[in-house]
C-alpha positions as CSV (number, residue, x, y, z in Angstrom):
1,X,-40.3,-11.4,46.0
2,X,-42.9,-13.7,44.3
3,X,-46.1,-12.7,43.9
4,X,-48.6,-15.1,44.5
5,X,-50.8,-15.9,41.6
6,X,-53.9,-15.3,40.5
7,X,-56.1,-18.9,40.2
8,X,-58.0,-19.6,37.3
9,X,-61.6,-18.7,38.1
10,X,-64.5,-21.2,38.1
11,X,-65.4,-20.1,35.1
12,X,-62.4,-20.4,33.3
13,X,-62.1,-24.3,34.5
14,X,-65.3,-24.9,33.5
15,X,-67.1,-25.6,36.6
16,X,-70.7,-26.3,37.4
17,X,-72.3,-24.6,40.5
18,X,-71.2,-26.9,42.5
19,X,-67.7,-27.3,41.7
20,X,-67.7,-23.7,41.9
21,X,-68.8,-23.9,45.1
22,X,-66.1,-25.8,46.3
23,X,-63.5,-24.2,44.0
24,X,-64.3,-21.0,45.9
25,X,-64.2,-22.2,49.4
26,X,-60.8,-23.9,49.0
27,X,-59.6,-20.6,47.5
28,X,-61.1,-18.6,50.5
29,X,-59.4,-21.0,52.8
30,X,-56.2,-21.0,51.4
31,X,-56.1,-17.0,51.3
32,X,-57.5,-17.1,54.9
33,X,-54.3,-19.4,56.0
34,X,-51.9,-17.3,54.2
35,X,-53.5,-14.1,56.3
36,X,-53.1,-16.0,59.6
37,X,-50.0,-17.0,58.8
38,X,-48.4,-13.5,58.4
39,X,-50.4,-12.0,61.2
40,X,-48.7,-14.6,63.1
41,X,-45.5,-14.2,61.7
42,X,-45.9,-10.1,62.1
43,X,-47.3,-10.6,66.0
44,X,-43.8,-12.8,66.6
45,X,-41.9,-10.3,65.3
46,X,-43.2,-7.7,67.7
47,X,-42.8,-9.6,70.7
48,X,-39.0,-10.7,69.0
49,X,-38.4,-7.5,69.1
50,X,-39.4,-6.4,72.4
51,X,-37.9,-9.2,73.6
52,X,-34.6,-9.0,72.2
53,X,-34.4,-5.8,73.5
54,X,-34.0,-7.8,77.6
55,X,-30.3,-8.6,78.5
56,X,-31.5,-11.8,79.2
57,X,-33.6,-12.3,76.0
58,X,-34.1,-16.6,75.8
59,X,-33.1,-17.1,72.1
60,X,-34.0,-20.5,72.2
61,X,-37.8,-19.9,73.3
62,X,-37.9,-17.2,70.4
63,X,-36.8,-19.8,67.7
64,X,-38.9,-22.5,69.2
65,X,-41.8,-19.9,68.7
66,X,-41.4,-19.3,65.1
67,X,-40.9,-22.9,64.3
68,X,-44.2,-23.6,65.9
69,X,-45.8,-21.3,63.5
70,X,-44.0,-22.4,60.6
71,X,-45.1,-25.6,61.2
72,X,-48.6,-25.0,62.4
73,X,-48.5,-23.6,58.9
74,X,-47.3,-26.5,57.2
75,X,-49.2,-29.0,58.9
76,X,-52.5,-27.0,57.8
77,X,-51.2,-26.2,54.5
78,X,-51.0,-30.2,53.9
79,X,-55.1,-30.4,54.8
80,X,-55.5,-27.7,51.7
81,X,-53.1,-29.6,49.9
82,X,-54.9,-32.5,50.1
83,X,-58.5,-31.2,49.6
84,X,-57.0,-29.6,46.3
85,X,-55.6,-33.1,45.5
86,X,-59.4,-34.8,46.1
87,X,-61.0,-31.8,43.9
88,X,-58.6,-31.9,40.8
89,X,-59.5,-36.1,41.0
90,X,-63.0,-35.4,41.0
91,X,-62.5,-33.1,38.2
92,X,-63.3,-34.6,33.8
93,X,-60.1,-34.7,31.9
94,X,-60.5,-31.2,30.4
95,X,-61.2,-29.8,33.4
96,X,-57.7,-31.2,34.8
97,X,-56.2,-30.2,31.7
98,X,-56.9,-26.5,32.3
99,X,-55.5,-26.9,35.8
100,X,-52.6,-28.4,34.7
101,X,-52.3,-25.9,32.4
102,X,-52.4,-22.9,34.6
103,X,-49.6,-24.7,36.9
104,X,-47.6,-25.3,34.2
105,X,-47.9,-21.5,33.9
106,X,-46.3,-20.7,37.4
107,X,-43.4,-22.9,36.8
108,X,-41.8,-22.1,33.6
109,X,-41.2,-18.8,34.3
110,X,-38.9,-20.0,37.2
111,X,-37.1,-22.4,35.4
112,X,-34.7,-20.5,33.4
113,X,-33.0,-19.2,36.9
């Protein structure tokens, strides 16, 4: 499975304070999604299982459940995606550069395959 990687840290992009600032709580926010996101995903999959287990489980209300997480998840995921987007703009050229950079970084590797 992939391993989700390890942003640079403020430091490393050369951030002032408050850059850092902001670098930080987009970081905390998208960890924080990707927890909800799989406590949701885990609390489904109990109540899949339990109800999968009735003879007259509704497999169309269980689908309809997970695709309302997976897009809750996406919808929300856009918002960080766009706050990301407004912070690299408001970043100097080197400061993009390093973030470029360290995308650049996560991609490669999956482009032989």
């Amino acid at each position: 499975m992939f391993a989700t990687p390890t942003p640079p840290t403020a430091s490393e992009l050369g951030l002032d304070a408050t850059q850092a600032a902001q670098w930080q709580t987009i970081q905390a926010d998208a960890q924080a999604l990707r927890q909800d996101t799989l406590m949701h995903i885990k609390l489904e999959l109990a109540q899949t299982r339990e109800a999968l287990a009735e003879p007259n489980a509704d497999l169309r209300a269980l689908g309809q459940d997970y695709q309302a997480i997976a897009l809750t998840a996406l919808m929300e995921q856009r918002q960080l995606r766009e706050r990301r987007l407004a912070f690299y703009a408001s970043l100097d050229p080197q400061q993009q550069a390093k973030v470029r950079e360290f995308i650049a970084e996560q991609v490669i590797p999956y482009e032989r395959d």
